[in-house]
C-alpha positions as CSV (number, residue, x, y, z in Angstrom):
1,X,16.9,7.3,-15.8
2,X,18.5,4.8,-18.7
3,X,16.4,3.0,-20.5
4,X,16.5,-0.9,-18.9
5,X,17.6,0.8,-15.5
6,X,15.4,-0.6,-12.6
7,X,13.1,1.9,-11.4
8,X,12.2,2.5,-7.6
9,X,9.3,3.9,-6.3
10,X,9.8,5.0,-2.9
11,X,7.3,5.4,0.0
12,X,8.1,9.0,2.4
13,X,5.2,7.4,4.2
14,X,4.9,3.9,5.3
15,X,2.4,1.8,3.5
16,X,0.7,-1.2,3.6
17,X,-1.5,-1.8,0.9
18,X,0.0,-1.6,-2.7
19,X,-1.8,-2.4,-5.9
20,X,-1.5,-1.9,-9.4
21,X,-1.9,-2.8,-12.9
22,X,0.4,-4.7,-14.3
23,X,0.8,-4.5,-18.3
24,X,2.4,-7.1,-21.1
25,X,4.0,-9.4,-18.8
26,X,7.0,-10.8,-19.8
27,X,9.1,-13.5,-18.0
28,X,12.2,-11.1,-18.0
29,X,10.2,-8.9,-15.7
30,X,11.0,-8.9,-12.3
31,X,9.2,-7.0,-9.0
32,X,11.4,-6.2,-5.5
33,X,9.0,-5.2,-2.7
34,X,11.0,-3.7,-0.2
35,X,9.7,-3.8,3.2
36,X,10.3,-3.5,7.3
37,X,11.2,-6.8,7.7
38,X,12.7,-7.5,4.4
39,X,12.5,-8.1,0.7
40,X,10.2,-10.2,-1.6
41,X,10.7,-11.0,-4.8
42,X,8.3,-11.5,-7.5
43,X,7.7,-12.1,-11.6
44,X,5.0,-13.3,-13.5
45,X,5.6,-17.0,-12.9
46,X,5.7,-16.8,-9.1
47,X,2.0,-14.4,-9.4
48,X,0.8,-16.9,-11.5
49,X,0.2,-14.6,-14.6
50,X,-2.2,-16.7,-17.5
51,X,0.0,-14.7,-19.5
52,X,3.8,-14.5,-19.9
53,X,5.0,-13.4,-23.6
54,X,4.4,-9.9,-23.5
55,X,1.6,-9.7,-25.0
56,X,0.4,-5.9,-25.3
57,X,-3.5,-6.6,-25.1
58,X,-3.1,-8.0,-22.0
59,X,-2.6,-6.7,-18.4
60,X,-3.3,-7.8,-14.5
61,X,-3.7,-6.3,-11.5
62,X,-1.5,-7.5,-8.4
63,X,-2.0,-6.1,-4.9
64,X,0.1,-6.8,-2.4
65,X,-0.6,-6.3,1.8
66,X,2.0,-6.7,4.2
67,X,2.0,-8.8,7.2
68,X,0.6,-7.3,10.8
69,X,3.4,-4.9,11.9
70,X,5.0,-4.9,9.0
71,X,5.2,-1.9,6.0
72,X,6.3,-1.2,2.7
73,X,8.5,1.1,2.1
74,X,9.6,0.6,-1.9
75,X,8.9,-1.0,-4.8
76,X,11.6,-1.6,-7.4
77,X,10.4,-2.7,-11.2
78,X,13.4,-4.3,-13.4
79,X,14.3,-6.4,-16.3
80,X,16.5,-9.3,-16.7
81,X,18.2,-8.7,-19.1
82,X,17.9,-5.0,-19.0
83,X,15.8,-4.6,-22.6
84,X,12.3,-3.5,-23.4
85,X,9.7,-1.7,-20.5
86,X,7.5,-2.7,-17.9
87,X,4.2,-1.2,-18.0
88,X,2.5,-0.4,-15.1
89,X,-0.5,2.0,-14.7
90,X,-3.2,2.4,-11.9
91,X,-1.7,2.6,-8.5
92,X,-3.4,2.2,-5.3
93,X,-2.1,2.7,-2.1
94,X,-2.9,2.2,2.4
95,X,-1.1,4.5,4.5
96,X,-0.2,3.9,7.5
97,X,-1.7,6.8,10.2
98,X,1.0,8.8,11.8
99,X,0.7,8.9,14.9
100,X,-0.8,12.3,15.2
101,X,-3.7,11.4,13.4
102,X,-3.9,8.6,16.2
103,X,-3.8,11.2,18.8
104,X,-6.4,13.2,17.7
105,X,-8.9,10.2,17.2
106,X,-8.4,9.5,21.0
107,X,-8.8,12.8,22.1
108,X,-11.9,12.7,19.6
109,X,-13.6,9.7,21.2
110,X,-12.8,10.9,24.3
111,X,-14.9,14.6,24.1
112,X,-17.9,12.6,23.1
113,X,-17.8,10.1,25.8
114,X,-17.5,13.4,28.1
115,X,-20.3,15.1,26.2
116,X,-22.7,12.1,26.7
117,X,-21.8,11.9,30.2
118,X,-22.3,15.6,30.8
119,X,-25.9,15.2,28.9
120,X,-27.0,12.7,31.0
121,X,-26.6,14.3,34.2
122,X,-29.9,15.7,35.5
123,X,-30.8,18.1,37.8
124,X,-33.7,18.7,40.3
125,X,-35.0,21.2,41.4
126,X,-36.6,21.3,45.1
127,X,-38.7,23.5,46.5
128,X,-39.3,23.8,50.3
């Protein structure tokens, strides 16, 4: 990648919890979350950062969590203009559970309830 080239992180699995740390904020920094229903965008004035001049001994950290239904599928860091870096460090991430995973919890739940069941039938024994 070019130096001042917007970098994209993309998710192969869908996510929907994202946070991170987010170092020497500048106001030429700009954040594109890409999601299912569409995209947001983001800098340190719309996050409210205390601090906006780039200031390398300072850093925040942002988390993002998308709406019911919804997922994130990338995250695209730029600058405008294209000059200096932005730091980030720290990531944190939600997957979504396939639906496998879904599957198998069912199918879990569903051998215990038939194990209690089992376990509480009793027998007796009559003798004539």
């Amino acid at each position: 990648m070019l130096a001042g080239q917007p970098a994209v992180l993309n998710f192969t699995a869908p996510v929907t919890y994202l946070s991170f740390l987010w170092g020497s904020p500048d106001t030429y920094n700009r954040l594109t979350l890409t999601t299912s229903v569409g995209d947001y965008n983001f800098d340190v004035g719309t996050l409210n950062f205390a601090v906006r001049d780039g200031n390398q001994a300072f850093s925040q950290y942002v988390q993002f969590a998308a709406s019911a239904g919804e997922t994130i599928r990338s995250v695209t860091f730029a600058n405008a203009p294209a000059t200096d870096a932005f730091e980030t460090a720290n990531f944190s991430i939600t997957a979504v559970p396939e639906p496998a995973t879904w599957a198998m919890m069912l199918v879990g739940f569903g051998m215990v309830g038939a194990t209690a069941r089992y376990r509480r039938r009793s027998t007796k024994l009559a003798i004539a």
